[in-house]
C-alpha positions in Angstrom: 32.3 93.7 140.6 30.7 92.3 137.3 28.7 95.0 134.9 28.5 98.7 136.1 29.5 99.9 139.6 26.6 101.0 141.2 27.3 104.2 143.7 28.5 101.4 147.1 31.0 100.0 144.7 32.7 103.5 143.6 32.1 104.3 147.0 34.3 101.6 148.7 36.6 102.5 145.6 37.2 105.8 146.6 38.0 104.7 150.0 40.1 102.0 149.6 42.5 104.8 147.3 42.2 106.8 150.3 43.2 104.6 152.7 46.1 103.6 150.4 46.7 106.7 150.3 46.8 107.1 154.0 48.8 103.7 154.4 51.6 104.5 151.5 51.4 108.0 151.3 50.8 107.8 147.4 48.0 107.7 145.4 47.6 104.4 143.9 47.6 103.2 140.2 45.3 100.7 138.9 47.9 98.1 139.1 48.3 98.7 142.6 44.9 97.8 143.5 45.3 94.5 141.6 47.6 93.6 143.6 46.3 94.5 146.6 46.1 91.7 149.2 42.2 91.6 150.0 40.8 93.3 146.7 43.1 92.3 144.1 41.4 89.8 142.6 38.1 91.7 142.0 40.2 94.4 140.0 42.4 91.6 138.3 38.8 90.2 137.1 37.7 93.2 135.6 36.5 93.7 132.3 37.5 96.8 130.1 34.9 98.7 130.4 34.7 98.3 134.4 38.6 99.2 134.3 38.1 102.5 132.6 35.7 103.3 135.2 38.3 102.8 138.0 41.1 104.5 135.9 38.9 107.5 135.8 38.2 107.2 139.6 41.6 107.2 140.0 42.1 110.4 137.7 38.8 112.4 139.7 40.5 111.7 142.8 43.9 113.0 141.6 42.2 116.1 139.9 40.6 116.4 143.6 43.7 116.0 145.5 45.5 118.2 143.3 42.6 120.9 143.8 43.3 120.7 147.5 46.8 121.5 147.9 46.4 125.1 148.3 47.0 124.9 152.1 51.1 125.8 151.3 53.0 126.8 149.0 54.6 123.9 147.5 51.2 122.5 146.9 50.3 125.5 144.8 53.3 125.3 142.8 52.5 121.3 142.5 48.9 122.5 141.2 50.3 125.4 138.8 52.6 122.3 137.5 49.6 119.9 137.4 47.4 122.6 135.7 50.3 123.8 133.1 51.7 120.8 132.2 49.1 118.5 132.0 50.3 116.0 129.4 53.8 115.6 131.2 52.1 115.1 134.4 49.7 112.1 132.9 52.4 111.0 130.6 55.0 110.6 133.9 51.8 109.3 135.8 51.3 106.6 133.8 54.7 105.7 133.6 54.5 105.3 137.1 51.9 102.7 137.2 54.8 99.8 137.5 58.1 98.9 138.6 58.5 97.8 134.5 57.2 100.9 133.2 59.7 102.6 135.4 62.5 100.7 133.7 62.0 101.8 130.7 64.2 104.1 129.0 61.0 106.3 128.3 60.7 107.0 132.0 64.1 108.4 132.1 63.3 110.7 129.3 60.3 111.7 130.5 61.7 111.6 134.0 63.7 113.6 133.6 61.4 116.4 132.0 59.5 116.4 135.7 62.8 116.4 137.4 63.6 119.9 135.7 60.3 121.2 136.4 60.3 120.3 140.0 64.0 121.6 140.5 62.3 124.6 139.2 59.6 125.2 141.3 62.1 123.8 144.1 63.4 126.6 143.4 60.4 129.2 143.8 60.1 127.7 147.0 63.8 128.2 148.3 63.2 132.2 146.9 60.5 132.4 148.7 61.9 131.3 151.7 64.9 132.5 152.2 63.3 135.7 153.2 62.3 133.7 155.9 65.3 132.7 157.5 63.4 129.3 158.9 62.0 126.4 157.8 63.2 125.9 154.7 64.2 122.2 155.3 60.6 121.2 156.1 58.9 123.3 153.5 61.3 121.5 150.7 60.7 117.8 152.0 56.5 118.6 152.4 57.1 119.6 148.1 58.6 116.8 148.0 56.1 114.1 149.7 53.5 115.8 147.6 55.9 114.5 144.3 55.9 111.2 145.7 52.4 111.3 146.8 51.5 111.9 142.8 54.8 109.9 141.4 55.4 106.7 143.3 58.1 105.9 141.8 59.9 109.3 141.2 63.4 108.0 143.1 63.8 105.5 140.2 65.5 108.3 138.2 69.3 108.4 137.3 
């Protein structure tokens, strides 16, 4: 992967974060793919300027993903959250990009700004469905894979 990708390489990008993705169930950050066990060493290798590429791959497909949780109603509160918050989404995101970033006292802080918000829409949801009488147990933990799907490493809160 040396100079620009050409449309195969962000092709084979795209699917490799999927099938992380599909594998992990969460979307990967750039340091995951450097250490992934067959392509790691091609990101590792990378120069800048190929790594920003990827790092905005990685931001199109999580604009994407975002854009196509409208099926329930946990993944429209995640997108109202994506699309009001923006900077504390990105700003938690990249604090999830390593088990060191999420040691640090800034991921508590900022943590802990998510954790409100998502105790908040938790909370939308349980309104919602209480009306409902049923269901409420699945609907909660599907909000809640969607989280992890964006935050990797949400459980490392206190």
């Amino acid at each position: 992967m040396v100079g620009l990708m050409n449309i195969q390489e962000q092709e084979q990008i795209r699917m490799l974060l999927q099938n992380i993705e599909d594998n992990q169930k969460r979307i990967p950050t750039f340091s995951d793919l450097r250490q992934h066990p067959v392509f790691g060493a091609s990101f590792a290798g990378m120069e800048s300027s190929q790594k920003q590429t990827v790092e905005l791959m990685i931001k199109q497909y999580i604009a994407d993903k975002v854009d196509s949780l409208t099926k329930t109603k946990g993944g429209q509160l995640f997108k109202r959250f994506f699309e009001s918050s923006p900077e504390l989404f990105w700003q938690f995101r990249a604090l999830n990009e390593s088990d060191e970033s999420a040691q640090s006292p800034e991921f508590q802080v900022v943590g802990k700004r998510v954790e409100q918000e998502m105790f908040r829409l938790e909370g939308i949801l349980t309104d919602r469905m209480l009306k409902q009488e049923k269901g409420l147990d699945k609907v909660i933990d599907s909000f809640y894979n969607i989280v992890y799907l964006f935050f990797p490493r949400y459980n490392c809160l206190d």
